[in-house]
N, C-alpha and C positions, 0 to 999 in steps of 0.2 A: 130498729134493725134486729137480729140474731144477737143471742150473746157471743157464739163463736167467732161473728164477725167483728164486734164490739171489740173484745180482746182482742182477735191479731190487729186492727186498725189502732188498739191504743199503744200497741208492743210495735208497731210499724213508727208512728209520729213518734211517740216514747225514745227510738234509737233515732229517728231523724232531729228531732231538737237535741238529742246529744251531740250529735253529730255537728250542726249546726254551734255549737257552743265552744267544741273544741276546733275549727276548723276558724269561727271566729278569733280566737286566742293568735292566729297564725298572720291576721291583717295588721299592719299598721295601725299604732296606737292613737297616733296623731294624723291630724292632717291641715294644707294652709289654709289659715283663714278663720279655721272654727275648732271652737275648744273641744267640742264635744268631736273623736277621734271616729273613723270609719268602721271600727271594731265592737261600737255600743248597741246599734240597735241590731243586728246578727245575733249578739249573744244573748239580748235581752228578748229576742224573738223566737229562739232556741229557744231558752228558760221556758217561759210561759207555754211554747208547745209543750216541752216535757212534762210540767208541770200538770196540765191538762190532760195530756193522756196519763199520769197516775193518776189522777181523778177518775175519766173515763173507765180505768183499769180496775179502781177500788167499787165503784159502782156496780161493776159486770157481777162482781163475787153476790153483790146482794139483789140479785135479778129476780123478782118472781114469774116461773117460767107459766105459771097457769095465768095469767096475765098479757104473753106477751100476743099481741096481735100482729098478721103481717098485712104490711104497709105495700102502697102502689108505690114503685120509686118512680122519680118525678126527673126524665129525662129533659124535659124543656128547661127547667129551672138550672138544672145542674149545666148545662150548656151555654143560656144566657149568661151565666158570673163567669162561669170559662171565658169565654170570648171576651166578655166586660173585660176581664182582669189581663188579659195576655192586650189587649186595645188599650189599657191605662198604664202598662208597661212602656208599650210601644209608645206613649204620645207623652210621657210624663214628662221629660226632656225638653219638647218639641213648644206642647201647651202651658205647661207651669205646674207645679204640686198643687195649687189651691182650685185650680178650675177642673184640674181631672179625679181630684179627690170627690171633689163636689158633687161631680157627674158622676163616676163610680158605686159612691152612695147613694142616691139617688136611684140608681138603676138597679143595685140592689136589695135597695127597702123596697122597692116596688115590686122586685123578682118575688120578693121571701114572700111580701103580703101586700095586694093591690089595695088600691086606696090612702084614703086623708094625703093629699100627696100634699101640702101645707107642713104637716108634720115632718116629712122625710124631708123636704126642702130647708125649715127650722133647723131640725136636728144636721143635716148635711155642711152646710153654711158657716154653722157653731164648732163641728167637728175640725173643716177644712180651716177657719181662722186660727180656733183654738188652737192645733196641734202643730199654725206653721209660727203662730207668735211663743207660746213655748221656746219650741226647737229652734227659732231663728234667732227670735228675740232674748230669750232667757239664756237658751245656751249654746248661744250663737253659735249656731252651727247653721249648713248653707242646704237649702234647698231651694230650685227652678222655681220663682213665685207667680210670674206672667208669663205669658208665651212669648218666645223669643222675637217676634213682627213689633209685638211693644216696648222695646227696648230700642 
């Protein structure tokens, strides 16, 4: 992209993970049933945005401008994870954390880069176990694990 853009975009996320952070501080610490409180992963998703855009931010200062090329923006991609992401919202409830993570990913390693679909499937699979045995298991906390029809 531009540097110009680069920077307002890391000074945009930059104030929304703040934002995020402090607005987190404002939820319930606890919640029943699971240790881990509804105020964790908000802020800790905050964090890492902010985080990221100082990154982004520190990077833009060392841009060399005889270098930058300009890029086709890739409206089908950016559409396809839109739609994915607002459809994994909608069903995450509905289908369970671990089948629509699965498929999320999946739709999105194949968005970014077609092919090896073996590998997106491996790495998806690993992802969606991993992250709900973790969070359920380790720090019991509660996440939709099958779709509600299986229960």
């Amino acid at each position: 992209m531009s540097k110009t853009f680069d920077r307002f975009a890391a000074v945009a996320f930059l104030a929304i993970g703040v934002l995020f952070m402090l607005e987190s501080l404002r939820i319930s610490k606890s919640a029943y049933g699971s240790a881990v409180g509804p105020n964790v992963f908000p802020f800790l998703l905050g964090l890492v945005l902010a985080l990221l855009s100082i990154k982004l931010l520190l990077e833009t200062l060392r841009y060399d401008v005889a270098n930058t090329s300009r890029r086709e923006l890739q409206y089908k991609k950016f559409f396809v994870i839109l739609i994915s992401s607002i459809l994994y919202a909608m069903l995450l409830e509905h289908v369970g954390y671990i089948i629509t993570t699965f498929l999320f990913l999946i739709i999105g390693f194949q968005t970014i880069q077609r092919g090896d679909i073996w590998k997106s499937i491996i790495i998806s699979a690993c992802f969606s176990f991993g992250v709900y045995v973790v969070y359920v298991k380790l720090l019991q906390g509660t996440l939709p694990s099958w779709p509600v029809w299986f229960s």
